[in-house]
N, C-alpha and C positions, 0 to 999 in steps of 0.2 A: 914700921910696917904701915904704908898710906894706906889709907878705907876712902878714897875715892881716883876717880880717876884723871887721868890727865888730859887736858885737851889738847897740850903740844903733840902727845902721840895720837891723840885723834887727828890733828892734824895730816899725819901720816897715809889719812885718809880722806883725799880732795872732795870728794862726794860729802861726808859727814858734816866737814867744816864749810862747805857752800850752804848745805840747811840749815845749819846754824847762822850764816852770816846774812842771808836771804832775812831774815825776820826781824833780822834786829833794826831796821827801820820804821818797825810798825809799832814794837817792844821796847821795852828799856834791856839792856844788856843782862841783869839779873835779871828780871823776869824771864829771860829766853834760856838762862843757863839753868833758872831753877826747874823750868819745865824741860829743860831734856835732861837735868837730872831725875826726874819724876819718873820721864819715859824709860829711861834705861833702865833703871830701876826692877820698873815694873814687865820690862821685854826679857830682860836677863832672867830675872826668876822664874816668869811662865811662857817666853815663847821656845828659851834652847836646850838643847839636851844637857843632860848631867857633863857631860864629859866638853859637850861647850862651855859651860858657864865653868867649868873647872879649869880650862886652859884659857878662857879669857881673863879668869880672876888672876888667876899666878899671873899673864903675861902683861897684863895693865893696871893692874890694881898691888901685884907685890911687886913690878916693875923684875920680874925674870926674864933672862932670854930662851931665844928656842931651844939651843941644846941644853942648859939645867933642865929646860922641864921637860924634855923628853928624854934624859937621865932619873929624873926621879920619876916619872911615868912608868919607865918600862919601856918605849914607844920610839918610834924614826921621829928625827928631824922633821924628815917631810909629813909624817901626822900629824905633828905639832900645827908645822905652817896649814895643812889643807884642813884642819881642823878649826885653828883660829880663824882664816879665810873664809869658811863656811859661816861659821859664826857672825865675824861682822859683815858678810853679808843680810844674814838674817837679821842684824841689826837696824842697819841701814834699810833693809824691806819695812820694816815696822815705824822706823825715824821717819819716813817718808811720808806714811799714812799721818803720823801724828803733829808735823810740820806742813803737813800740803794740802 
């Protein structure tokens, strides 16, 4: 069971991994990973709802896909997807401020 997350499926998200790779000319490469570990960290626990940080924990962090967790939810496929969607946008909204 990983307790962190993975950057290859951040990569999944072109935006993400541009703000990451954007700084690491000015950074050493840990220093830029340990600080958007920091950020995430700290955006997941107070910027998104319960039911956000619940379907991004299971879908990035336990590495489940969308239909198990919208089987063990209770929930559609598509709340899953417009739910995680939602989410790292709002992620992405707050990596922005804290990279730019």
């Amino acid at each position: 069971m990983p307790r962190r997350i993975s950057f290859t499926r951040l990569n999944e998200d072109k935006e993400i991994y541009r703000i990451f790779n954007n700084n690491q000319s000015t950074e050493s490469n840990s220093e830029v990973r340990n600080l958007a570990k920091k950020a995430m960290k700290k955006i997941i626990e107070e910027q998104l709802t319960a039911r956000q940080k619940q379907i991004l924990v299971l879908y990035y962090f336990e590495d489940i896909d969308m239909p198990t967790i919208s089987e063990m939810l209770g929930i559609n496929v598509s709340t899953v997807s417009r739910t995680l969607k939602c989410a790292r946008n709002n992620l992405l909204r707050y990596l922005r401020y804290y990279f730019q």
